[in-house]
SELOVO-161792 format. One line per field, with one value per residue (C-alpha): residue in one letter; residue number from 0; x, y, z. Coordinates in steps of 0.5 Angstrom, whole numbers, plus 500, padded with zeros to 3 digits. Layout:
N
rest = a ...
nr = NUM ...
east = X ...
north = Y ...
up = Z ...
END
This chain:
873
rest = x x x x x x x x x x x x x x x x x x x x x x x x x x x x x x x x x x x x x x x x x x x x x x x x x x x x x x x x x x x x x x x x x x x x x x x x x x x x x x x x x x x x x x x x x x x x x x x x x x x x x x x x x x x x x x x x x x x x x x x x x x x x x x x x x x x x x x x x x x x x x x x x x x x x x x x x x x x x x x x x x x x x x x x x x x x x x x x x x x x x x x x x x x x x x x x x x x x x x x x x x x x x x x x x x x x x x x x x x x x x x x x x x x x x x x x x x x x x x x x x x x x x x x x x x x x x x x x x x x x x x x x x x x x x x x x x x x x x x x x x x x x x x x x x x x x x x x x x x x x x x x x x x x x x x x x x x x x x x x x x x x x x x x x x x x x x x x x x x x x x x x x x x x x x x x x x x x x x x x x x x x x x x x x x x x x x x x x x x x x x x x x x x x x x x x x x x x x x x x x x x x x x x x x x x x x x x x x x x x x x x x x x x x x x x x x x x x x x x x x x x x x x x x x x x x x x x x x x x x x x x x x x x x x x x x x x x x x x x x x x x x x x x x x x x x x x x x x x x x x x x x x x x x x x x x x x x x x x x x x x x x x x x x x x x x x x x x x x x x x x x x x x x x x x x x x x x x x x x x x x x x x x x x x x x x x x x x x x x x x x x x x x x x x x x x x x x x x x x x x x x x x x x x x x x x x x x x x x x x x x x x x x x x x x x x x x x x x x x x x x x x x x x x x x x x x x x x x x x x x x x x x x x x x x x x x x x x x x x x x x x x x x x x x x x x x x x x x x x x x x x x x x x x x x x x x x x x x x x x x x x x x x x x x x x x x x x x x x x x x x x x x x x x x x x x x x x x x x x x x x x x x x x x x x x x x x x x x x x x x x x x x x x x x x x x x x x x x x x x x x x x x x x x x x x x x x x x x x x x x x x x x x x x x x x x x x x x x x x x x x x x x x x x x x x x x x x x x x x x x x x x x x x x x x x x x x x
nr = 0 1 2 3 4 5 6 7 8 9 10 11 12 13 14 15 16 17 18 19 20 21 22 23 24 25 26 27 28 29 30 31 32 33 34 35 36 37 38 39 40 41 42 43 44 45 46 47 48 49 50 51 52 53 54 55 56 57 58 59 60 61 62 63 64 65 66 67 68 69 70 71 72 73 74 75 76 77 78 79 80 81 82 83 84 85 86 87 88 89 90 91 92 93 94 95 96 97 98 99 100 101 102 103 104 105 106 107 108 109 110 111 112 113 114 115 116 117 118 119 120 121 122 123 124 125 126 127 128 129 130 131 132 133 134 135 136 137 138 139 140 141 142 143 144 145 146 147 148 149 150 151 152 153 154 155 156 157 158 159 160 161 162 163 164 165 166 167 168 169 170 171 172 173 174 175 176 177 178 179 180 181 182 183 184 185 186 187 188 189 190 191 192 193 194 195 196 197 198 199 200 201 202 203 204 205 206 207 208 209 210 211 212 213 214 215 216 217 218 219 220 221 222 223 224 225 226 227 228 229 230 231 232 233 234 235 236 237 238 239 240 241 242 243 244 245 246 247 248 249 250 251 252 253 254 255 256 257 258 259 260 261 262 263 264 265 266 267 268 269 270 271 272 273 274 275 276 277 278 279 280 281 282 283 284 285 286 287 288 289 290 291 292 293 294 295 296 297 298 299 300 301 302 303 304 305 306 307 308 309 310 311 312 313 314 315 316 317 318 319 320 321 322 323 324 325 326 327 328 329 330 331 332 333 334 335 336 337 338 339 340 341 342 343 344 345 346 347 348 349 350 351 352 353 354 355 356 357 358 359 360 361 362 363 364 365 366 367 368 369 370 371 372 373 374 375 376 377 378 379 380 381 382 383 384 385 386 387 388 389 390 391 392 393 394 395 396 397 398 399 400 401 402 403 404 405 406 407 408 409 410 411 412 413 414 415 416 417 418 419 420 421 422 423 424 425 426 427 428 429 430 431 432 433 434 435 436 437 438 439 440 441 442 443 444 445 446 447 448 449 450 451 452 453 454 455 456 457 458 459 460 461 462 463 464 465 466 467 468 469 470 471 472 473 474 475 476 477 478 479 480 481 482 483 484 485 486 487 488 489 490 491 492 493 494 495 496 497 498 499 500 501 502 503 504 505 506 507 508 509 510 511 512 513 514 515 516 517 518 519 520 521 522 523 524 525 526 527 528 529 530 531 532 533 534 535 536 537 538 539 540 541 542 543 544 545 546 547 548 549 550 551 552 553 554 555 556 557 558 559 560 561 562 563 564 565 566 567 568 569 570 571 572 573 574 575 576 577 578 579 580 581 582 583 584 585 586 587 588 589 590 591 592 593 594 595 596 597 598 599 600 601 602 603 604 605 606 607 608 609 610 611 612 613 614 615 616 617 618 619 620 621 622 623 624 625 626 627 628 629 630 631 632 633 634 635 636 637 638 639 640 641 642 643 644 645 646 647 648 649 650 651 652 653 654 655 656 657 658 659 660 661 662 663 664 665 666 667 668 669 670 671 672 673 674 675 676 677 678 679 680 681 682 683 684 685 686 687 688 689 690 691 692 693 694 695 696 697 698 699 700 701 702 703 704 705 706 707 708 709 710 711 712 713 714 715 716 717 718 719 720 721 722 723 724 725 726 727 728 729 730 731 732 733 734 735 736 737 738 739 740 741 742 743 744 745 746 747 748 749 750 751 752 753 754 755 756 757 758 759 760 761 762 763 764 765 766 767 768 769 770 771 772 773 774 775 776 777 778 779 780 781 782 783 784 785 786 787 788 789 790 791 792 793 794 795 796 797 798 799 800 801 802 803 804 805 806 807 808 809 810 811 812 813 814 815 816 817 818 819 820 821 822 823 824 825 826 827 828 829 830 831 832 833 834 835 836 837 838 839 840 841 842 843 844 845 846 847 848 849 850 851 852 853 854 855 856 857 858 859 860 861 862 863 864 865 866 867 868 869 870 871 872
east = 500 503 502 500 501 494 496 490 491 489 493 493 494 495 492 491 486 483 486 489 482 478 482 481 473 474 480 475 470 475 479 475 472 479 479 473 474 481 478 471 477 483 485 485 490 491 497 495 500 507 506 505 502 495 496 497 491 486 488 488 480 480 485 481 483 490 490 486 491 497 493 493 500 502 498 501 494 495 501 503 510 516 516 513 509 511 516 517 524 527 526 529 535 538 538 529 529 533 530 523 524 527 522 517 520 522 514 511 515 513 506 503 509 514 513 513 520 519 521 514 512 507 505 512 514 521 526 534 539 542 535 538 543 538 534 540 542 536 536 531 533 526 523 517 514 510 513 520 521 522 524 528 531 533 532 527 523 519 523 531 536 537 544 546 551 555 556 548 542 535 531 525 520 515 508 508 501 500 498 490 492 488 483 476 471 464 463 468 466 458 462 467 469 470 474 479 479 480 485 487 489 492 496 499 501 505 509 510 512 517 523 519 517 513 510 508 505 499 497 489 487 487 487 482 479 476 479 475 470 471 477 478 471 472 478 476 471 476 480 474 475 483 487 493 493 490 493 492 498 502 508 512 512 512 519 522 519 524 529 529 530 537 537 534 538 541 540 543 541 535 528 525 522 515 513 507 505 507 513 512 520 518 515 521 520 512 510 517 515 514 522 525 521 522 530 529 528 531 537 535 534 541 545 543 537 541 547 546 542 548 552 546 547 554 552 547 541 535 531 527 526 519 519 524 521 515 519 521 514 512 517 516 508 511 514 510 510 503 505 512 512 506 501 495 489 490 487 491 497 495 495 502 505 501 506 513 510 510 516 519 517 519 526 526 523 528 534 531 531 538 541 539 540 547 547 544 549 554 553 553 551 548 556 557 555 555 557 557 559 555 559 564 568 574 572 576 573 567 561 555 552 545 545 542 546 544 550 554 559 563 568 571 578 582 582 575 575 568 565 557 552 547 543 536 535 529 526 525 519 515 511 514 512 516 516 520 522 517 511 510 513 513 519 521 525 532 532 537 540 540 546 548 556 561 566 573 571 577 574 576 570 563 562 562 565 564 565 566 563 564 562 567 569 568 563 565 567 560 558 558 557 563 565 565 561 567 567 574 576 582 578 573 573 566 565 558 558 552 547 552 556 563 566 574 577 582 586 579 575 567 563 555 556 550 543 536 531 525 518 512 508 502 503 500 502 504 508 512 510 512 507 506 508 512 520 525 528 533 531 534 540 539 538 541 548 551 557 558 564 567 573 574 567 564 557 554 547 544 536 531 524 523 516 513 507 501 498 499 494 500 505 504 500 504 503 502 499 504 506 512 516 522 528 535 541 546 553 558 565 568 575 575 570 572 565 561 554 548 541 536 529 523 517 513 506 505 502 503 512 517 524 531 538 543 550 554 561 565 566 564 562 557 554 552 555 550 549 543 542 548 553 554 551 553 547 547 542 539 536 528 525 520 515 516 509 508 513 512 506 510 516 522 525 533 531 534 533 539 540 545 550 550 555 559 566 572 580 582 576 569 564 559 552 551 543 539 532 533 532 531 536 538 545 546 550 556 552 547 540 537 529 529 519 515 508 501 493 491 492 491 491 489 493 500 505 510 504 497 492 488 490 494 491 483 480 478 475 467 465 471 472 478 481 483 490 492 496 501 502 506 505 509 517 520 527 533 540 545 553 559 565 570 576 580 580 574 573 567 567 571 564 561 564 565 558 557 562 557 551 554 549 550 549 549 545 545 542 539 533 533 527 524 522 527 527 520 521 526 521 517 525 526 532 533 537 541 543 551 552 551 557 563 562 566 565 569 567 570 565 567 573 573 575 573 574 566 561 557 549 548 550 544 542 541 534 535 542 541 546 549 551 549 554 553 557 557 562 560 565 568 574 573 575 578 575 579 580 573 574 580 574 570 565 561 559 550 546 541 537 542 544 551 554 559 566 571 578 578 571 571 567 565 564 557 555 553 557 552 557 554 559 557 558
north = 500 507 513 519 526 530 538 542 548 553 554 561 565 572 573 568 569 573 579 581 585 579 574 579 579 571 571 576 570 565 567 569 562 559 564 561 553 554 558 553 546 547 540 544 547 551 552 559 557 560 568 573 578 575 575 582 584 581 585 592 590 586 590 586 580 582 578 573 571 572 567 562 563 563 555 552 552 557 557 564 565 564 568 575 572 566 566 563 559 560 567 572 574 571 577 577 571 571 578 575 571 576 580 575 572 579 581 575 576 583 583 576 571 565 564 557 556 552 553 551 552 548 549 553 551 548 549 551 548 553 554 548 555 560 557 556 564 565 558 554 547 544 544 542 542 538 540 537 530 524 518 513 519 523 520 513 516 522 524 526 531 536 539 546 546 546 543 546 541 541 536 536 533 532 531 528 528 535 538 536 529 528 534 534 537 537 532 528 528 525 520 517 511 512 518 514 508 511 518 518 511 510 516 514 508 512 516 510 505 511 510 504 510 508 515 519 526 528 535 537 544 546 553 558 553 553 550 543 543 538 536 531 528 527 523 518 516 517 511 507 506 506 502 506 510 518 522 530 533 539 541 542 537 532 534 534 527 525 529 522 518 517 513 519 519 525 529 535 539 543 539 541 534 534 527 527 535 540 545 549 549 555 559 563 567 567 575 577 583 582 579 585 590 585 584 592 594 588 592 599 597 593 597 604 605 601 603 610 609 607 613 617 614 616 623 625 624 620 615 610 603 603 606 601 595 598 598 591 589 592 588 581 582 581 574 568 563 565 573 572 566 570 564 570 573 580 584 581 583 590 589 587 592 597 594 595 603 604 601 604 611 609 606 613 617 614 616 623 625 622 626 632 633 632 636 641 640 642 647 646 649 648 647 641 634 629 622 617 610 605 599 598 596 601 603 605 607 612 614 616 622 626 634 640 646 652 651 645 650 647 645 639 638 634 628 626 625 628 626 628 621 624 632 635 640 644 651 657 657 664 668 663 666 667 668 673 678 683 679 674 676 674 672 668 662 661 653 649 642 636 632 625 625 619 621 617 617 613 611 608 604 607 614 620 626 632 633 641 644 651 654 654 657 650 644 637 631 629 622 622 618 615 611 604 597 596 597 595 595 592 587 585 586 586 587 586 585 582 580 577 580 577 577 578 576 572 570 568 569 568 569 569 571 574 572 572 566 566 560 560 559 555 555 559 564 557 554 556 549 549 550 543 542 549 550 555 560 565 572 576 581 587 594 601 600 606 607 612 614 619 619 611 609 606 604 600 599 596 598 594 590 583 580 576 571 575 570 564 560 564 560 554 558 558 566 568 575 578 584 588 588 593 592 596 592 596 593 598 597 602 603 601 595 587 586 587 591 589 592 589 594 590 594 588 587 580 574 567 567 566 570 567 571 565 566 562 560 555 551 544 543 538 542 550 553 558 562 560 564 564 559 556 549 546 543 538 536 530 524 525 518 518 515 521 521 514 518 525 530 535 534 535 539 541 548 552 558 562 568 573 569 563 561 556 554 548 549 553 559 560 566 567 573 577 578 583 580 574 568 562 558 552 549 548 545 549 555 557 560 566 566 574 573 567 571 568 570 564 563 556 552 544 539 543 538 539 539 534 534 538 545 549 552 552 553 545 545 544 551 554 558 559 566 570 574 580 583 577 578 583 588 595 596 591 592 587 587 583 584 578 577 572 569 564 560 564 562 562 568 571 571 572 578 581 581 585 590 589 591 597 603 610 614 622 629 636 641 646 650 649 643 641 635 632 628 628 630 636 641 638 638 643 647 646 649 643 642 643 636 632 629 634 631 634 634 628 622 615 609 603 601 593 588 581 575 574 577 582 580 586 593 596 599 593 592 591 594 602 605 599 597 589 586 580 575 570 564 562 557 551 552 554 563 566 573 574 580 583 581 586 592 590 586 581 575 574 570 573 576 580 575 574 568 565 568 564 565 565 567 562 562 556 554 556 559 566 570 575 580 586 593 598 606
up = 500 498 503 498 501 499 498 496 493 488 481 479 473 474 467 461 456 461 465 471 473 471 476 481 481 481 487 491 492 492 496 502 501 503 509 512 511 514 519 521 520 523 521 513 509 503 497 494 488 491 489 494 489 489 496 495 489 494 500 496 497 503 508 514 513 514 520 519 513 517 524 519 516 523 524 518 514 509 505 500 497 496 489 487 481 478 473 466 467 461 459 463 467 472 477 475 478 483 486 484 490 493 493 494 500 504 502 505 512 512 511 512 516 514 507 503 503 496 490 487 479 478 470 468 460 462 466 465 467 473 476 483 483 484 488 493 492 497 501 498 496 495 487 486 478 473 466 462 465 462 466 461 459 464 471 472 478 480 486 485 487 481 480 476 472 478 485 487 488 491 493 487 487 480 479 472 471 473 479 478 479 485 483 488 483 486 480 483 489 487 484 489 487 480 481 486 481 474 476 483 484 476 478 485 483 477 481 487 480 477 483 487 492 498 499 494 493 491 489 489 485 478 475 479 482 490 496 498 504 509 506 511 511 503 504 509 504 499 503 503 496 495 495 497 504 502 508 509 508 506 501 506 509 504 502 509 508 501 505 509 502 502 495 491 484 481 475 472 466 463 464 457 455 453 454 459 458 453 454 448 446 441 446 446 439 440 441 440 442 450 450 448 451 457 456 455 462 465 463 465 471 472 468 468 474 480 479 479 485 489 485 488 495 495 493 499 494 497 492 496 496 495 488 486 488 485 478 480 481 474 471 475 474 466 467 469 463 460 460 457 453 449 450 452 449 445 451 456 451 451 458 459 454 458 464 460 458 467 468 462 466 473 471 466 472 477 471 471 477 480 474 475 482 481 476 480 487 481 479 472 466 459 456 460 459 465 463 468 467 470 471 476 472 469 462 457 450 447 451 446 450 447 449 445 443 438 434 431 431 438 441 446 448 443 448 447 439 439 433 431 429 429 429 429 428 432 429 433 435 436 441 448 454 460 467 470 475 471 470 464 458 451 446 441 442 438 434 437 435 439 438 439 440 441 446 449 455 461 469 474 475 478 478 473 469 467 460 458 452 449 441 436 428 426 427 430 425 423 421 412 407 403 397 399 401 406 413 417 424 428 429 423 416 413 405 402 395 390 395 400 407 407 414 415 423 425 419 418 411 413 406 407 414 416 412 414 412 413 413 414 421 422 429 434 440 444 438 432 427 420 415 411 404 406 406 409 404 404 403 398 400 395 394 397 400 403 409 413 417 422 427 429 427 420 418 413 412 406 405 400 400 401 396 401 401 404 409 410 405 399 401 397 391 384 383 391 392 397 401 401 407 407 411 413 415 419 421 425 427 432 433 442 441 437 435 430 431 428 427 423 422 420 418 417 413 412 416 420 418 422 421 422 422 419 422 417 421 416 423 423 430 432 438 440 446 449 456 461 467 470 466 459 456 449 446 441 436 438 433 433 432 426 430 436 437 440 446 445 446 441 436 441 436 437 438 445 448 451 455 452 448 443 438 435 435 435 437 432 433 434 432 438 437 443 443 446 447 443 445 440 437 432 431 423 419 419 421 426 426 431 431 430 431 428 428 428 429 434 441 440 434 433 429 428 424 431 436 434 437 440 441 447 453 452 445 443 450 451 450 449 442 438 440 434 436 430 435 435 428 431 424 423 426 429 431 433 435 435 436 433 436 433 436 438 444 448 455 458 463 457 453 459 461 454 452 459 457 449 452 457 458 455 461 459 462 460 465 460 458 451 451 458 456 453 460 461 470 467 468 474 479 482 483 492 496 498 506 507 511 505 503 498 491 485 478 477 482 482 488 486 483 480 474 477 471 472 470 475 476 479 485 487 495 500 502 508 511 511 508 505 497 495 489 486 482 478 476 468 468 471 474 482 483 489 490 497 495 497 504 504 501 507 503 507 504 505 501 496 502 506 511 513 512 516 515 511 511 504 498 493 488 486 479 476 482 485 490 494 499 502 503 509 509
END
């Protein structure tokens, strides 16, 4: 007889094909039901799916039930936390998902109690390699999970130790049939025991078989749905008809039971397989979109918003927390696996992009606000430029700044190799009010430039420098056109000649370099699927080439059109009606960087395709190297059996997902692609492919040749209708950028750490009057007369100096330790690091919570592992 665990719990999708809002009308009911049956059986308890922001929505309506929620938190009957929302595993930042607990567990302790100290994702689409390692940065070594195994492959049982890339482990516990495997309907309930005969039963006993496990769990709920009412009474009728043993349980409780299990087997690497449910291994270029606004404001908040908060801290300029956890807050309700995977209706695709426009303006506001404050403790002027490196590390090379002058006519100091890249020219504007000593007078205003400028610029680490600006007889060196099709650097060459980018590196010669192919899409916004009768093609690489130059700085851009199939049913017709879709392919090379840029600008207006860039390497490799949150794994394209469907419920096509870095190389050289926001890959023969967006107009589509049968989400279940997606289609400017770096030799931190440097941020601010919304705050932050014990600052500071060999996961204010700065770390490689040398700064090592650890004579960093320390004023 197996001893089951039965956990009730409610699953609890934020939003999906319906809002937030909508979720919220349903929670208000739902969720004070729960309250009340905890409260009437203290026997009982109740998961609410391990987010803290549902418990947070409901509480905006019902602040009396404060607490009563935290009494039953405080009794071991209701379970919140440890997550904020709960996250897509695949998709984001590592720092998200590591503050994405952070924020969770520090809300559930303030407001509500102890939180679940459970890693707990029960529907997530798949789960990355590192995830044992972020779970660990906050003291969680539990995981439970229901999607992405597969027990011949992987491990024969459903109970095993997950490892991350490195020495990191959680006891994982899955739920293969899904966390409504031992779901109580009230039908269920009317039929006891053909419930327990055909679903309860059949799926304990698959759990007890895969491991020969005594003690199994048995998870109880389903999306949105109620807590069950004398749980107890239900289970002794339950065990009348069993023939396993049903007991009342919790989920911490059935963990603290496996921890006992001393013959657990041992798995490391990503749990993708989608063998008993759906993974959706194309979500990662469905709605395009959501990933690079949320890979956009992922960065501002790490490489621009908190840096400059620990700029500001040092200078006396107050800035709160909460408005920051605010920011987090509004990116983190942006990723549950629904929401950034793109699987949800328009109105809630609106919904999410309303979310990235608000955390847009707070990082914006954040930004505005810190800039001109020290601007104003400067006293500077409308001559000088405030550039601010917001990396810890030294930087040596070219800053590009944004400033409004009247004239081009100006001049820099000769050490900056000032050149203009861009400038706008505003008109003079007539009859503009002015407020002044006299009254209101009226005037005219003068016209003015606004410029964008490179500057070489040198720091020692975080900080800034004022940069002075004054008119001249001459303009600056402006970026002009020149007679060539060639671009070159130290670095790169790269020529492009009839159709075809010929790239020069290393001794290296890479013709056909960068390409772009394009297919047809018969998926849906769960999944890419091919279009039956339907192939891959290159698209045409022809039409204007120009090269533009300035000082140490070339581009070339090629600007055409591609003739494409209108919509999906055109793709297999002989004389297809088509649209048009115009395209500029601009490649850069700057005289201080090794890698080669690219942007590629798609005004899309064509249905149901997917777009592709081709990195052709010449490199004959029979697997892909590729960033994951905190590490780098190589994949291989693994041998698909005919006959996949008698195993599988999608094609396991060898399509991956990576975080910022993805290439090929041997022993002799690699090439290797620094991405913003994309996230999709296919190793190639020879080359290998990123998915730049695979567009659709349905939110679930039945019989896919990658995914048959019915369709995802709800649309082939009774009464659910198909669900048009327009928005999906994603028509209109789309923008991607890419970077490429060629060499020999390139070891993981290296790539790591360059890709870091790739995607440093351009941090400027000019005090001027010309245009007040230039920054949006401009006009609305006073000028305050600033009290004489802030700290002395002048025009060129210097607060952190360092140049660790990993990359830098994030610096940002402590939540918890007034005064006090947070750095965190991570080892992307397999060799042990000594970083000793921070103790001697006066960092201490915490977790990702702040709390201090025990004191070691020496600070290893282990491989694929992440180092939190914490530095006091």
């Amino acid at each position: 007889m197996t001893k089951a665990h039965f956990v009730n719990h409610t699953h609890w999708d934020r939003e999906w094909y319906f809002t937030t809002e909508d979720a919220q009308v349903l929670s208000d009911q739902l969720f004070s039901d729960v309250l009340q049956e905890l409260e009437s059986h203290p026997e009982a308890n109740f998961t609410l799916d391990g987010q803290t922001s549902i418990v947070d929505e409901y509480v905006a309506m019902h602040p009396e039930d404060v607490d009563r929620i935290k009494a039953l938190v405080a009794r071991g009957q209701l379970f919140i936390g440890p997550w904020y929302t709960q996250t897509d595993a695949m998709l984001p930042d590592a720092e998200s998902i590591i503050r994405n607990l952070v924020i969770g567990i520090n809300d559930t302790k303030l407001k509500y109690g102890q939180p679940m100290m459970i890693g707990y994702l029960p529907d997530t689409f798949g789960f990355n390699a590192q995830l044992p390692m972020l779970l660990n940065q906050v003291g969680i070594s539990d995981f439970l999970f229901w999607r992405g195994t597969n027990f011949k492959r992987q491990m024969d049982s459903v109970y095993f130790k997950w490892q991350g890339l490195g020495e990191n482990q959680v006891y994982t516990a899955n739920f293969p049939f899904g966390y409504y495997t031992g779901q109580i309907a009230v039908d269920s309930k009317r039929h006891l025991k053909e419930f327990v005969e055909n679903r309860l039963d059949p799926g304990i006993d698959f759990s007890a078989d895969h491991g020969n496990n005594e003690t199994v769990l048995l998870p109880s709920g389903i999306d949105q749905m109620n807590i069950v009412h004398n749980v107890q009474q239900t289970l002794d009728e339950i065990n009348q008809y069993s023939h396993n043993q049903i007991l009342l349980s919790s989920y911490p409780q059935f963990m603290q039971t496996l921890r006992q299990n001393d013959d657990l087997p041992a798995y490391q690497g990503e749990l993708r397989y989608p063998t008993y449910s759906r993974v959706h291994r194309t979500i990662g270029s469905v709605r395009s979109r959501i990933k690079r606004k949320n890979f956009a404001l992922e960065q501002q908040i790490l490489r621009r918003v908190e840096p400059l908060l620990v700029i500001a801290q040092k200078c006396g300029i107050k800035v709160s927390n909460g408005v920051v956890l605010k920011l987090w807050k509004k990116l983190l309700e942006c990723q549950p696996h629904d929401t950034l995977g793109g699987s949800v209706s328009d109105n809630v695709a609106s919904d999410i992009d309303h979310r990235f426009k608000e955390g847009f303006e707070i990082a914006d506001g954040i930004e505005n606000y810190i800039k001109k404050r020290i601007a104003q403790r400067l006293k500077l002027t409308d001559q000088h430029v405030l550039v601010f490196n917001t990396d810890a590390r030294p930087f040596s090379g070219y800053k590009t700044v944004q400033f409004l002058a009247r004239s081009k006519n100006i001049k820099f100091a000769e050490k900056y190799h000032a050149a203009i890249l861009k400038a706008d020219y505003v008109p003079k504007r007539e009859n503009i009010m002015q407020q002044t000593a006299k009254g209101f007078e009226f005037k005219d205003e003068p016209g003015y430039y606004q410029l964008t400028v490179r500057l070489k610029v040198d720091f020692k680490g975080l900080g800034y420098q004022v940069v002075a600006f004054q008119a001249d007889q001459a303009a600056l060196p402006e970026l002009q056109q020149v007679e060539q099709t060639t671009i070159e650097n130290h670095a790169w060459k790269v020529a492009y000649n009839d159709g075809q980018f010929t790239g020069y590196a290393n001794g290296k010669v890479y013709p056909g370099l960068i390409s772009i192919v394009d297919s047809g899409n018969d998926g849906d916004t769960y999944d890419y699927s091919p279009l039956r009768g339907d192939q891959e093609i290159a698209l045409p690489l022809k039409g204007e080439v120009n090269v533009h130059a300035v000082t140490d700085y070339q581009e070339l851009s090629l600007t055409g059109k591609w003739r494409l199939p209108q919509q999906l049913s055109e793709r297999l017709v002989k004389d297809p009606n088509c649209g048009e879709v115009a395209y500029k392919l601009t490649l850069s090379l700057s005289a201080d960087d090794d890698v080669l840029a690219g942007r590629l600008e798609v005004d899309n207006q064509v249905l149901d395709h997917r777009i592709r860039l081709k990195i052709k390497t010449g490199i004959q490799s029979d697997h892909a190297l590729a960033q994951i949150q905190g590490g780098f794994q190589k994949t291989f394209n693994l041998p698909i059996d005919p006959n996949w469907q008698d195993e599988f419920v999608e094609k396991p096509v060898n399509l991956y997902n990576f975080d910022k870095v993805v290439g090929m190389n041997d022993e002799h050289e690699g090439i290797f692609l620094f991405a913003k926001g994309l996230k999709e890959y296919e190793l190639g023969e020879q080359a290998f492919y990123v998915t730049l967006m695979a567009t659709t107009g349905q939110l679930g589509k039945p019989n896919l040749l990658w995914r048959p049968g019915r369709a995802s989400g709800d649309t082939t279940s009774l009464g659910h209708q198909m669900t048009p997606t327009p928005l999906a289609e994603e028509l209109g400017e789309n923008t991607f950028e890419f970077g490429l770096l060629a060499g020999k030799d390139l070891q993981e931190n290296e790539l790591a750490v360059r890709a870091e440097r790739w995607l440093a941020a351009d941090v400027s601010y000019q005090l001027q009057t010309l245009n007040l919304f230039i920054n949006r705050l401009d006009n609305k932050i006073w000028e305050i007369e600033f009290d004489d014990s802030l700290p002395q600052i002048t025009e060129q500071e210097t607060l952190f100096e360092l140049d660790p060999e990993v990359t830098i996961s994030a610096l940002y204010p402590a939540y918890t330790v007034k005064g006090a700065v947070v750095l965190r770390l991570a080892n992307e490689s397999a060799k042990t690091l000594d970083l000793s040398a921070l103790l001697e700064q006066g960092f201490i090592p915490t977790n990702a919570l702040e709390e201090t650890l025990p004191k070691k004579e020496k600070l290893l960093l282990a491989p694929y592992d992440m180092l939190t320390v914490l530095k006091k004023d």
